[in-house]
C-alpha positions in Angstrom: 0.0 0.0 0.0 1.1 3.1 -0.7 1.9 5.4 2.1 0.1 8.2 3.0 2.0 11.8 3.1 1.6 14.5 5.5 3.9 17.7 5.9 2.7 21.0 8.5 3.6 24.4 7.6 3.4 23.4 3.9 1.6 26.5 3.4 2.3 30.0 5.7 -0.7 31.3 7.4 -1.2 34.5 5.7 -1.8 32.8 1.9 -3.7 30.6 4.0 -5.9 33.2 4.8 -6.1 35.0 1.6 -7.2 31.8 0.0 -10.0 31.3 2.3 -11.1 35.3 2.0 -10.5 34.4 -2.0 -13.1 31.4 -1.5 -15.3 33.3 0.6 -15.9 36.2 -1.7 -16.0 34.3 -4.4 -18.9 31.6 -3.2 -22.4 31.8 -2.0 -21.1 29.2 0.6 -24.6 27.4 0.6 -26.6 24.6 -0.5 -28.6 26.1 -2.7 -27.3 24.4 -5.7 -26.6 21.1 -4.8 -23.6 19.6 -2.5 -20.9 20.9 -4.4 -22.0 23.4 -6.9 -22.4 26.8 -4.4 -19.9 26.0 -2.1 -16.4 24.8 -4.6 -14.8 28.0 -6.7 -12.5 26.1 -9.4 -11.7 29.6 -11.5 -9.0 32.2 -10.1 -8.5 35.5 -10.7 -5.1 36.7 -12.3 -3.3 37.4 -8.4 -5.1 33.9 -7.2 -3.8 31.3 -9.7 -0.1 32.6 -9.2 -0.7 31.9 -6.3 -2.1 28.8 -7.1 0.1 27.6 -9.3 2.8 28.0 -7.6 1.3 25.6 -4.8 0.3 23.2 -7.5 3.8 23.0 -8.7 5.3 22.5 -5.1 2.3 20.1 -4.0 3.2 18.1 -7.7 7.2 18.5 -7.0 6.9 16.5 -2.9 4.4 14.3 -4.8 6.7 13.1 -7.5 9.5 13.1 -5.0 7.5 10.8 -2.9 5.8 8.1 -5.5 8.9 8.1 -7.4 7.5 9.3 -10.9 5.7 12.3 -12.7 2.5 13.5 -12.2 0.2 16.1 -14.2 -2.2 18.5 -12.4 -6.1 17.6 -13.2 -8.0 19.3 -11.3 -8.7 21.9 -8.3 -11.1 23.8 -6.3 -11.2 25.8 -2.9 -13.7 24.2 -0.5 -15.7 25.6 2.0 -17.1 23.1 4.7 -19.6 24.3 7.0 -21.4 23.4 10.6 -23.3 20.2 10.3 -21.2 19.2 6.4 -19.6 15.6 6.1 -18.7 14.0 3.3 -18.7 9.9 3.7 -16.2 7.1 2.9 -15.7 7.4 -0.9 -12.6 6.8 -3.3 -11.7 10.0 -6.0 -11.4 7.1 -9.1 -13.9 4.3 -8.9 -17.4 3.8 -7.2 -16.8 1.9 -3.8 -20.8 0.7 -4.2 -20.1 -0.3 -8.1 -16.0 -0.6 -8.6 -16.9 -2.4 -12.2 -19.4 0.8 -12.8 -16.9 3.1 -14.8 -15.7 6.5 -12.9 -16.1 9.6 -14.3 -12.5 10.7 -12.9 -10.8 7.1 -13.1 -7.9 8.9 -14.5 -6.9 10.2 -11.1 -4.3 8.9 -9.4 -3.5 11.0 -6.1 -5.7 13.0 -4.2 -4.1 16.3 -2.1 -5.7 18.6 0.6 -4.3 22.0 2.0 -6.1 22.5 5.2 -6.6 27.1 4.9 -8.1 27.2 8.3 -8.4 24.7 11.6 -10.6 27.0 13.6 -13.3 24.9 13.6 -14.4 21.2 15.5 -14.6 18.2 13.4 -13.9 17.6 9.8 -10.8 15.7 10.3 -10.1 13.4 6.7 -10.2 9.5 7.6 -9.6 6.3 6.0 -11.5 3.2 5.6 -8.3 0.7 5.9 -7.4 1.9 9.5 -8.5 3.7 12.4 -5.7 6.5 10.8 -7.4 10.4 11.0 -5.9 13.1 9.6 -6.2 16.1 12.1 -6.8 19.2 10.1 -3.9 22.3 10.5 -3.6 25.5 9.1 -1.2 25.2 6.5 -0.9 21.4 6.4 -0.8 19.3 3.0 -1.7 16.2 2.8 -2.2 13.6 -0.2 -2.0 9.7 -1.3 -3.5 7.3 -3.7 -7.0 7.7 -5.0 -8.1 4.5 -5.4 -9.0 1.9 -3.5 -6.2 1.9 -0.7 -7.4 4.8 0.6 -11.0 4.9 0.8 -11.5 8.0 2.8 -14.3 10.8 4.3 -14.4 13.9 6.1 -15.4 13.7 9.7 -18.9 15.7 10.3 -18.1 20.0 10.9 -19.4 20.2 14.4 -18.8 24.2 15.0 -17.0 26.4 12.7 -15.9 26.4 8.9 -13.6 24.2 7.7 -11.6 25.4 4.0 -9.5 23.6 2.0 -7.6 23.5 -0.9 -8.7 19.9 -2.9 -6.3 19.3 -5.9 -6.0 15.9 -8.0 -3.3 14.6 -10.1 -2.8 12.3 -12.5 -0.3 10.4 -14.6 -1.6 10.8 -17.7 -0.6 13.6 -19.5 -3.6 13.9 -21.5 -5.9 14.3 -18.4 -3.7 17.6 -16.9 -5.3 20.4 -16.4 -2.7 22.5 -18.5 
């Protein structure tokens, strides 16, 4: 099984913050539209996706260091995560219900998350495989496989709002996102 990686202070607390204030102006932050649709903002401004990009490349730089070969970026959104929000066990490339039912995103091979915030109760990211949680940080990064060795959730938001940064990479070039 591949390992799971985890590093703190990946990110300094002041981009953290202008990455949540970034997703916060920039999504209704609601249900209105469906689970994902008013509350994900997957288009940057010009000052935002430097910044982004930047983290991309160093999130796909440790991840190729790591797994030992290249990766491409597919796809990324900031999240917003509030009171009462969970998200249960599921894998990022196959249907754990179905796993012969083809994936829309089967292409994906790792899955990241930059914790922007941890001023909030809950929401910690856990796996299926083990009673291993992942204890959300400002400014920690964490990623691993996306298939079916690490079947994973996000813990129930009990008070506060939790944001993150959710990228996925794959190693097919003709699935990257640029």
């Amino acid at each position: 099984m591949k390992p799971i990686f985890e590093e703190e202070n990946f990110l300094d607390p002041y981009t953290c913050k202008k990455l949540t204030e970034y997703q916060e102006n920039n999504s209704p932050n609601d249900m209105s539209k469906g689970f994902w649709q008013s509350r994900i903002v997957t288009q940057y401004d010009y000052d935002i996706k430097k910044i982004t990009d930047i983290i991309h490349a160093r999130i796909a730089i440790s991840m190729m260091n790591f797994y030992n070969h290249k990766v491409y970026l597919e796809f990324t959104n900031l999240v917003y995560w509030g009171e009462g929000m969970e998200l249960e066990l599921h894998a990022d490339n196959f249907w754990i219900d179905n796993p012969n039912k083809e994936h829309y995103t089967s292409h994906r091979d790792y899955s990241s998350v930059l914790y922007l915030n941890d001023d909030f109760d809950g929401g910690q990211t856990y796996f299926r495989s083990s009673s291993y949680q992942i204890k959300p940080k400002t400014g920690k990064l964490v990623f691993f496989s996306s298939g079916s060795e690490h079947v994973h959730g996000v813990k129930k938001i009990i008070r506060g709002k939790r944001y993150t940064l959710a990228t996925w990479f794959t190693r097919d070039k003709n699935y990257a996102m640029i």
